[in-house]
Structure formats: structure tokens, C-alpha cells
NUROTOR-945056 format. One record per residue (C-alpha): residue number from 1; z, x, y. Coordinates in steps of 0.2 Angstrom, whole numbers. Each point is the difference from the previous one (the first is absolute). Layout:
BEGIN
{resi->NUM; pz->Z; px->X; py->Y}
...
This chain:
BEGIN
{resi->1; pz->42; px->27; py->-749}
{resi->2; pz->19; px->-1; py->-2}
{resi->3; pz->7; px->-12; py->13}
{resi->4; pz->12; px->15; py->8}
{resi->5; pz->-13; px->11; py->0}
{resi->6; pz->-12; px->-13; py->10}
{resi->7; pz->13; px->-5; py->11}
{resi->8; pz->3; px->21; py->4}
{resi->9; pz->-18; px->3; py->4}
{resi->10; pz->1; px->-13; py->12}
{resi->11; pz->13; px->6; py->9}
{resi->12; pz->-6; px->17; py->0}
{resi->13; pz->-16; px->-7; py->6}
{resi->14; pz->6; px->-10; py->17}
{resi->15; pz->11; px->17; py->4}
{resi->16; pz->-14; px->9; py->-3}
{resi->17; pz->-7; px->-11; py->17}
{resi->18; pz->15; px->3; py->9}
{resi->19; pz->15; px->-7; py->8}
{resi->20; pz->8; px->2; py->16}
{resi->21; pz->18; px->6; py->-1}
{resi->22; pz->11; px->7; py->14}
{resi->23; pz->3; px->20; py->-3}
{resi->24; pz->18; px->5; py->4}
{resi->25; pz->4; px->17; py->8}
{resi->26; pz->16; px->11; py->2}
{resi->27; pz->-4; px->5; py->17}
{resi->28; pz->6; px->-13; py->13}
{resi->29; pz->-9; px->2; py->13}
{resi->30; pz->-13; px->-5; py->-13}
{resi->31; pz->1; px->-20; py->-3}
{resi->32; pz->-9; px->-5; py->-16}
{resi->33; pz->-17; px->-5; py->-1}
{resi->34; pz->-11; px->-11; py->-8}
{resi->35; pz->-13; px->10; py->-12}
{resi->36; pz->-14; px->-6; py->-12}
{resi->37; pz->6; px->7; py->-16}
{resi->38; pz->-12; px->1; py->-18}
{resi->39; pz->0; px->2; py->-16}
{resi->40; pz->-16; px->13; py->-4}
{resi->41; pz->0; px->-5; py->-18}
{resi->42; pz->-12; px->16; py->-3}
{resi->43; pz->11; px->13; py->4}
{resi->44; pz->18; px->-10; py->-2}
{resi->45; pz->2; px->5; py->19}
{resi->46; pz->7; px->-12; py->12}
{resi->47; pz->-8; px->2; py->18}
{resi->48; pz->7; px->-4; py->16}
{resi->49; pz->-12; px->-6; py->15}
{resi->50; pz->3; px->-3; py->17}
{resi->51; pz->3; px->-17; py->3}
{resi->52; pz->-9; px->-13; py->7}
{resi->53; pz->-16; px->9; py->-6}
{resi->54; pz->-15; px->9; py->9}
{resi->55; pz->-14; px->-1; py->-11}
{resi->56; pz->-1; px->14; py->-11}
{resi->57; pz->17; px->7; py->1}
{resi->58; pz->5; px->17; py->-8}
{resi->59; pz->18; px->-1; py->-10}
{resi->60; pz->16; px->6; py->10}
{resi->61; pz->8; px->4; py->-15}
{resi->62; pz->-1; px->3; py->-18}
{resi->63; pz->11; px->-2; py->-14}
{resi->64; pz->-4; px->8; py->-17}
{resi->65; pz->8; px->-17; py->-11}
{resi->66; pz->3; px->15; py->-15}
{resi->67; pz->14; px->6; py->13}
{resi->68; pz->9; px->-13; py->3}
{resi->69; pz->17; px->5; py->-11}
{resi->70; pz->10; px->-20; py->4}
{resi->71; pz->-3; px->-17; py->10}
{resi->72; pz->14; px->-8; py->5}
{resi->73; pz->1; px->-17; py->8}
{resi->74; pz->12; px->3; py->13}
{resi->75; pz->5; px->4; py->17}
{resi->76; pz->7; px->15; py->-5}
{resi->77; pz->-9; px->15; py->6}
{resi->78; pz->2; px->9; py->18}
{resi->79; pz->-15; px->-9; py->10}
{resi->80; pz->7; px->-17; py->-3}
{resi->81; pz->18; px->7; py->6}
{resi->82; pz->-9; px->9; py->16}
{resi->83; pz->-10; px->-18; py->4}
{resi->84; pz->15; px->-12; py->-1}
{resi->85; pz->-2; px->-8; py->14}
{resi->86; pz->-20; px->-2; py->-5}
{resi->87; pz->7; px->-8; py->-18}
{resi->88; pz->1; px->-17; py->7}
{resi->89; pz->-19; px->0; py->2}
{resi->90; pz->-2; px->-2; py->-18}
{resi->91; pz->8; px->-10; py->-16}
{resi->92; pz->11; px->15; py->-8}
{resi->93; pz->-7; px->-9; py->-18}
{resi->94; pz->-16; px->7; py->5}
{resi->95; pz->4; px->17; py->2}
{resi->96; pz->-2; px->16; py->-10}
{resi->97; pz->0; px->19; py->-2}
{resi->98; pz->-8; px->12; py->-10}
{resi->99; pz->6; px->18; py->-3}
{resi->100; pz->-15; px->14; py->-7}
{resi->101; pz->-6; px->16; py->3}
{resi->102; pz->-1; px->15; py->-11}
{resi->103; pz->12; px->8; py->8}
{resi->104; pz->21; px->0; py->-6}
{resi->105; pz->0; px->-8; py->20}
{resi->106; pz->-8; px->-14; py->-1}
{resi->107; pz->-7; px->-10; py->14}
{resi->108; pz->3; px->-19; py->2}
{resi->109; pz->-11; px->-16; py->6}
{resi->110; pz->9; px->-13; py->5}
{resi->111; pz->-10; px->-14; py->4}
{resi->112; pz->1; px->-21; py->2}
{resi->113; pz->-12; px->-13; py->-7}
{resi->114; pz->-4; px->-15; py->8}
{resi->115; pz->4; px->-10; py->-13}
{resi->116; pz->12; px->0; py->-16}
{resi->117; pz->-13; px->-1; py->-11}
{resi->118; pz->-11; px->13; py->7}
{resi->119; pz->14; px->12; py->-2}
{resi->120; pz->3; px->-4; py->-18}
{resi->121; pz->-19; px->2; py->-2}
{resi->122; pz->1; px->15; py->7}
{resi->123; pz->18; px->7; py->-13}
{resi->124; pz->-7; px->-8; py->-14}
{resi->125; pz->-19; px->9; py->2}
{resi->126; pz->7; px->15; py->3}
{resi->127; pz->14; px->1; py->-14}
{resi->128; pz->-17; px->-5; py->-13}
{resi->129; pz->-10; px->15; py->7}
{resi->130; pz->16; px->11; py->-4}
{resi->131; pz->-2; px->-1; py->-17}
{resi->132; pz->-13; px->11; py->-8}
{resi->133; pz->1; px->-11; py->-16}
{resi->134; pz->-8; px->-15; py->8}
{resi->135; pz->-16; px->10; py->3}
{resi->136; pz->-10; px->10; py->-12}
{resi->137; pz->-1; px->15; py->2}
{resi->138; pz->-19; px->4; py->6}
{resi->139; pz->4; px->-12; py->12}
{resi->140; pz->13; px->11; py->9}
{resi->141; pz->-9; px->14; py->-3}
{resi->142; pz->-15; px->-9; py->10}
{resi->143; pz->10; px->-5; py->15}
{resi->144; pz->9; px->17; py->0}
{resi->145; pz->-20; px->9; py->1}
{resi->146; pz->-4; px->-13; py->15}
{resi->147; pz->15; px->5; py->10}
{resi->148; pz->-2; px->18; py->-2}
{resi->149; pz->-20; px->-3; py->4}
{resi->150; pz->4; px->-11; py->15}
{resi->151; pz->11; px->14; py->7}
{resi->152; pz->-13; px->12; py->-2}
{resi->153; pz->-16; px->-7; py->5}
{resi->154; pz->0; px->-1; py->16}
{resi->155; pz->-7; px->-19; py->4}
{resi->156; pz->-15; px->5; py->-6}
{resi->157; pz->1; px->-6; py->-19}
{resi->158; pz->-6; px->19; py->-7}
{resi->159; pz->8; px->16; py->-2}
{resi->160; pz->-6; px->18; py->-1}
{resi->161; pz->7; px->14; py->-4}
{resi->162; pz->14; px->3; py->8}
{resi->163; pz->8; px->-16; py->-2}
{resi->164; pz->-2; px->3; py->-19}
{resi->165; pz->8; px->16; py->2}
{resi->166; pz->14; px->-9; py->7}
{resi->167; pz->2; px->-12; py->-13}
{resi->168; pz->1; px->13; py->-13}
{resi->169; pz->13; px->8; py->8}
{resi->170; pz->9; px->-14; py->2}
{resi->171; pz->2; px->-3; py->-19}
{resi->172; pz->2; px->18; py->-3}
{resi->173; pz->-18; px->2; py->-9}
{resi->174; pz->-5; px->17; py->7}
{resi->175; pz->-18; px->6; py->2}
{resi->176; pz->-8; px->15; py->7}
{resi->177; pz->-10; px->-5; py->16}
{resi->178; pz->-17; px->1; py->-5}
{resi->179; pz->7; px->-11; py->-16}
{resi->180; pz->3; px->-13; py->11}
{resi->181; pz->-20; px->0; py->6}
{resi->182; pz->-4; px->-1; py->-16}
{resi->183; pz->10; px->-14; py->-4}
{resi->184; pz->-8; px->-10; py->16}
{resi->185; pz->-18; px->4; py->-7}
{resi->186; pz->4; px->-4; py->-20}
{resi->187; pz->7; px->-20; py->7}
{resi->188; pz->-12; px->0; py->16}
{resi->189; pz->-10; px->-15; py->-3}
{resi->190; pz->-6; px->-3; py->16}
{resi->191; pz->-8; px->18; py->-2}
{resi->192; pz->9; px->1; py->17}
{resi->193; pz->14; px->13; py->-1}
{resi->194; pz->14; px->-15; py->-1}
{resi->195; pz->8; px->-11; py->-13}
{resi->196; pz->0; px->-18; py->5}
{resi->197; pz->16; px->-9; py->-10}
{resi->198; pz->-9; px->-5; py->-14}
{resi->199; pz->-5; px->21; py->-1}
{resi->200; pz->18; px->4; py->4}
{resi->201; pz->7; px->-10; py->-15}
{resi->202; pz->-12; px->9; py->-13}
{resi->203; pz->5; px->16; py->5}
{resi->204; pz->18; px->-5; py->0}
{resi->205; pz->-1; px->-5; py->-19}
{resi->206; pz->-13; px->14; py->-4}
{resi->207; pz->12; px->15; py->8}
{resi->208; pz->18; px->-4; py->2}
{resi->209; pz->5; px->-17; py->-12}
{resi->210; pz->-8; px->8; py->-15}
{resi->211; pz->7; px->5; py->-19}
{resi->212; pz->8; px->16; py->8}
{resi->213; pz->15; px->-12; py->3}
{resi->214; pz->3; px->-3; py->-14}
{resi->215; pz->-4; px->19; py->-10}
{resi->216; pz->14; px->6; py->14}
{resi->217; pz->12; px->-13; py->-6}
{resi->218; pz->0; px->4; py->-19}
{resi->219; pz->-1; px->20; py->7}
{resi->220; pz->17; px->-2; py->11}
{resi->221; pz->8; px->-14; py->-12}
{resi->222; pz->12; px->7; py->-16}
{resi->223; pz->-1; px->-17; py->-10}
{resi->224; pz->-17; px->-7; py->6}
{resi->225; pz->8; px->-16; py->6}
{resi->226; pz->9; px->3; py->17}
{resi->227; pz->2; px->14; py->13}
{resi->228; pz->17; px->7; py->6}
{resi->229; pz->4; px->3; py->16}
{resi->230; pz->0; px->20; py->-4}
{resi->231; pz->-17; px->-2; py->-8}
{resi->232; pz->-6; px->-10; py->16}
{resi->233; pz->8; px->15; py->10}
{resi->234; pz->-11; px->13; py->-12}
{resi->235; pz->-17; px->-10; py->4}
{resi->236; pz->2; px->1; py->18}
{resi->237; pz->6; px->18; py->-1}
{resi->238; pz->-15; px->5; py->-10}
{resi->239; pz->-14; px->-11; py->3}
{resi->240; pz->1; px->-7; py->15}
{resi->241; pz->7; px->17; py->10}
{resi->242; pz->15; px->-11; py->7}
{resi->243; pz->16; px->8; py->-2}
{resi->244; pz->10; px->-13; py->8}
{resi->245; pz->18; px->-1; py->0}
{resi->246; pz->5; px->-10; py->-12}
{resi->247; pz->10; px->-12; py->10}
{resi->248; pz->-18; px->-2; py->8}
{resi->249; pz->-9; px->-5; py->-17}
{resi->250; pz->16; px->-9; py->-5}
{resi->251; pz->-4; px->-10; py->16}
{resi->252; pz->-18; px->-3; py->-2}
{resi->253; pz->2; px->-6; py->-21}
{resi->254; pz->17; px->-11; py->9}
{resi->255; pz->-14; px->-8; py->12}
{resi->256; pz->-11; px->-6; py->-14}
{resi->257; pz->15; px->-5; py->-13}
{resi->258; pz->10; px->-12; py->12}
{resi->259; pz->-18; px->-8; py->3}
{resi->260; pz->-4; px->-3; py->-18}
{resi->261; pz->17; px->-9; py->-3}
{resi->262; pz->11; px->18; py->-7}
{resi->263; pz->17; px->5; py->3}
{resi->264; pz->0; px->15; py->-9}
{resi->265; pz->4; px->16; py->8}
{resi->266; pz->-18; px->11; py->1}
{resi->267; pz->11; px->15; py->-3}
{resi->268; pz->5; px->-5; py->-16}
């Protein structure tokens, strides 16, 4: 294994047990507070648990690592400026913030490690994971399926058919309701009326990632090699019953360009 690759896996790994880092707020009758924050390497999420810890704590907060649009190490943001006089606590070199959301507001965490290194642990792990080229591209696909199942099952580690109705709608996959019972019974293999994850992910590549994709592509795409922004517009018109501002889809294709290293205008 490459050295830089080892030495990443590492790092990924010890955030992945957690650090404690103090959690700023904008509020000032909120003082900041110490929270035990992780890396879930399975759904690139980083969790935020109470702190010290109570046995089997639940996450306080959630946020998606696809969202996050910049990491700044800085002071910069307006938590740090509410919490002045709560600075001197700790060592402004070990401080950072980051901006996501999906959102044209985006929604800031300001937060300080204990230590130097654990903040740069924390950039540096982060910046890696915001590249889709370091990963192949099953793999995201995989943690993108475990965050949608882990949102939907409940606790229980199965889903029926309602939460597969969700999740269809959610990638704009449309069925007819007794279709979605269908579904549950064709991947069911428990014999249960659920799909366990290992179900879930066969019925996932047997109904929505299929050759369709790429059948529509060549259908909406003049020279076969890319799709214009006006073509785009046309699929979601017609097939996927979206009709969307085009400011809307402009803003949705913008999202995905700027995280795979473009500048282009989508509208072009």
C-alpha cells in the first residue's frame, strides 16, 4: 500500500474512535462545550456525542461530510466572535470551522481541538473525503446506500415496505404502491416481509442503478459523449415529471460540479 494512503487510513481510523473538542456557539448565554466528535467512516458522517460519555449514547448531531462546501482553519466565523471571552480557554492554532449544508445559507461548526495535531487530523481527513477521486466509485455508492438505510430503518437493522417506498421516492424512482410490495417480496430473503442491508443492496442494483442510465443518456444526449445543460433540463421534464425552475436544476448540477473539481457554469 502506498505510504500516503496508509498514513490516511490511519488517520481516518483514530477519528473514527473519536476525539473530544470543545463546540462553539453563537448564542452567549451558551458557553462552549466539550463534545465527543467521530469520524463514521461508513456513511462519511461526522457524529457529535455528549460528552463525558453515558454508556450507549445516541448522536446529538449529524453532519452529512458530502455537505460540507469549505474548512477554514480559522477564527473567523460568528460563534468564535460571540465566545471571546471563552477563546482564551483554548490554543486559537487548534481551532477550526466548517461551512455545509445543502442550502444557499449554509450553517457553520466552529469548533476547537485539544491539540494541534488533532485539529490538522481532523482538516486533513476531511479535505481527503472531499474528493470523489480518491475513492472508487462502488465505494461511494456503498456508503451513500448505508446512510440512506440507516436513516430509514428504524434501529432495527430491516426495512419493510414503507421505508422502501420512501427511499424510492427519494431518488425520484416512482412505483405504483402494490409495486413497492412486490419489490419487498422478489429481494425478501428472510421470507419475512423486510430487506435486511444485504437485500436492500440487491434491490438497489436490480431496480434503480441498472442499464436504463445509461439508454436515457444516449436518448437525451445530441453527440453521445456529454449532456448539456438543456438536455439535462429535457430529462427531468420528461422523465422524471420534474419541472423545476431552471435556476433550481442549475443549482442542483452546480452542487455536484464544484465537488468534482469544475468551475464551469452548468448553464452553459
Amino acid at each position: 500500500m502506498d505510504f500516503s494512503v496508509q498514513r490516511m487510513t490511519e488517520i481516518m481510523k483514530a477519528l473514527e474512535s473519536g476525539t473530544v473538542m470543545f463546540k462553539f456557539y453563537h448564542r452567549r448565554r451558551r458557553p462552549p462545550e466539550k463534545r465527543i466528535f467521530t469520524l463514521r467512516l461508513s456513511t462519511f458522517e461526522i457524529l457529535q456525542f455528549p460528552f463525558p460519555s453515558r454508556g450507549r449514547a445516541i448522536a446529538e448531531d449529524t453532519v452529512d461530510i458530502r455537505e460540507i462546501r469549505e474548512i477554514r482553519e480559522t477564527l473567523d466565523s460568528l460563534d468564535f466572535k460571540k465566545g471571546q471571552e471563552d477563546i482564551r480557554m483554548v490554543d486559537p492554532q487548534c481551532c477550526f470551522i466548517i461551512l455545509y449544508g445543502s442550502e444557499f445559507r449554509l450553517k457553520t461548526l466552529s469548533v476547537a481541538a485539544m491539540r494541534r495535531e488533532e485539529r490538522d487530523a481532523w482538516v486533513e481527513a476531511l479535505r481527503h473525503i472531499l474528493q470523489p477521486a480518491n475513492f472508487d466509485t462502488q465505494l461511494l455508492i456503498n456508503r451513500w446506500l448505508r446512510k440512506k438505510f440507516f436513516a430509514l430503518d428504524r434501529g432495527n437493522s430491516v426495512i419493510g415496505g414503507v421505508e422502501v417506498k420512501k427511499f424510492f421516492q427519494q431518488v425520484n424512482h416512482r412505483e405504483n404502491s402494490s409495486r413497492y410490495r412486490q419489490i419487498v417480496q422478489k429481494f425478501d430473503s428472510s421470507h419475512q416481509g423486510v430487506l435486511t442491508w444485504d437485500d436492500f443492496v440487491n434491490m438497489y442494483l436490480h431496480t434503480v442503478y441498472d442499464d436504463a442510465i445509461g439508454r436515457l443518456f444516449y436518448k437525451y444526449s445530441a453527440d453521445k459523449s456529454r449532456i448539456t445543460f438543456r438536455e439535462l433540463q429535457a430529462f427531468f421534464r420528461d422523465e422524471q415529471k420534474d419541472h423545476r425552475i431552471p435556476d433550481a436544476i442549475a443549482t442542483l448540477v452546480w452542487d455536484f460540479v464544484s465537488h468534482s473539481g469544475g468551475q464551469r457554469d452548468p448553464r452553459q
